[in-house]
C-alpha positions as CSV (number, residue, x, y, z in Angstrom):
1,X,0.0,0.0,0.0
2,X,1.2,3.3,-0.8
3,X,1.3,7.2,0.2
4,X,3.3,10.3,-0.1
5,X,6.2,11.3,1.7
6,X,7.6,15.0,2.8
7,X,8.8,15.3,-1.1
8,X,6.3,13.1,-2.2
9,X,8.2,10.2,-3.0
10,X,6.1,6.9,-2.9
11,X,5.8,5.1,0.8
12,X,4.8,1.8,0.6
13,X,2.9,1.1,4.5
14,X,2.2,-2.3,5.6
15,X,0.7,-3.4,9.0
16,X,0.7,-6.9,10.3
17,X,-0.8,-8.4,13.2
18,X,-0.2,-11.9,14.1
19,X,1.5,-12.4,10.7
20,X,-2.3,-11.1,9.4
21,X,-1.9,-8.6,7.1
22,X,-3.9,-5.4,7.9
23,X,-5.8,-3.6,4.9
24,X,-5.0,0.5,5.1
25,X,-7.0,3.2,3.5
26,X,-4.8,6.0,1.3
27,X,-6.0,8.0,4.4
28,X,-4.6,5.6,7.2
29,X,-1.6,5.1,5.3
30,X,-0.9,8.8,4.6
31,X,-1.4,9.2,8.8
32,X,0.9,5.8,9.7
33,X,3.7,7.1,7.3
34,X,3.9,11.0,8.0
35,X,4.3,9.7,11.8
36,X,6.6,7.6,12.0
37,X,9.0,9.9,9.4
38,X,8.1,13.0,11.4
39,X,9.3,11.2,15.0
40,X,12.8,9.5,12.9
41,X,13.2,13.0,11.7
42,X,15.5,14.5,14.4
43,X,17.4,11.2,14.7
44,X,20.6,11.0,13.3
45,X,21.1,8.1,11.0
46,X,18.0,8.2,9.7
47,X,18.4,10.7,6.5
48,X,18.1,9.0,3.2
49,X,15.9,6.0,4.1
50,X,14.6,3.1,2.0
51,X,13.1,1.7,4.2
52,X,11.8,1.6,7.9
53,X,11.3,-1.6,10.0
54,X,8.9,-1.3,13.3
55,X,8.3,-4.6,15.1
56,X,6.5,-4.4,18.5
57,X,6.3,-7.3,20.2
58,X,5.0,-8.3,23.7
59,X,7.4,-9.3,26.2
């Protein structure tokens, strides 16, 4: 699934629980991808990404 970055560069977002794959709207996806770009923004490292992992998991 897809939305627009910053510079409007293509974001693919996918979400999946339980190894389930979770179906995003163009809205969802804009919201899920701004976030998590806008928090890795300050962090140094993070400039010039491909792409971003996230795993939560319960410990």
């Amino acid at each position: 699934m897809s939305c627009c970055n910053e510079h409007n560069k293509s974001m693919e977002v996918e979400i999946e629980v339980n190894n389930k794959q979770i179906g995003l709207n163009p809205f969802i996806q804009e919201i899920v991808a701004s976030t998590i770009l806008g928090l890795l923004k300050p962090l140094k490292g993070t400039e010039g990404h491909k792409e971003i992992v996230i795993k939560l998991r319960e410990k």
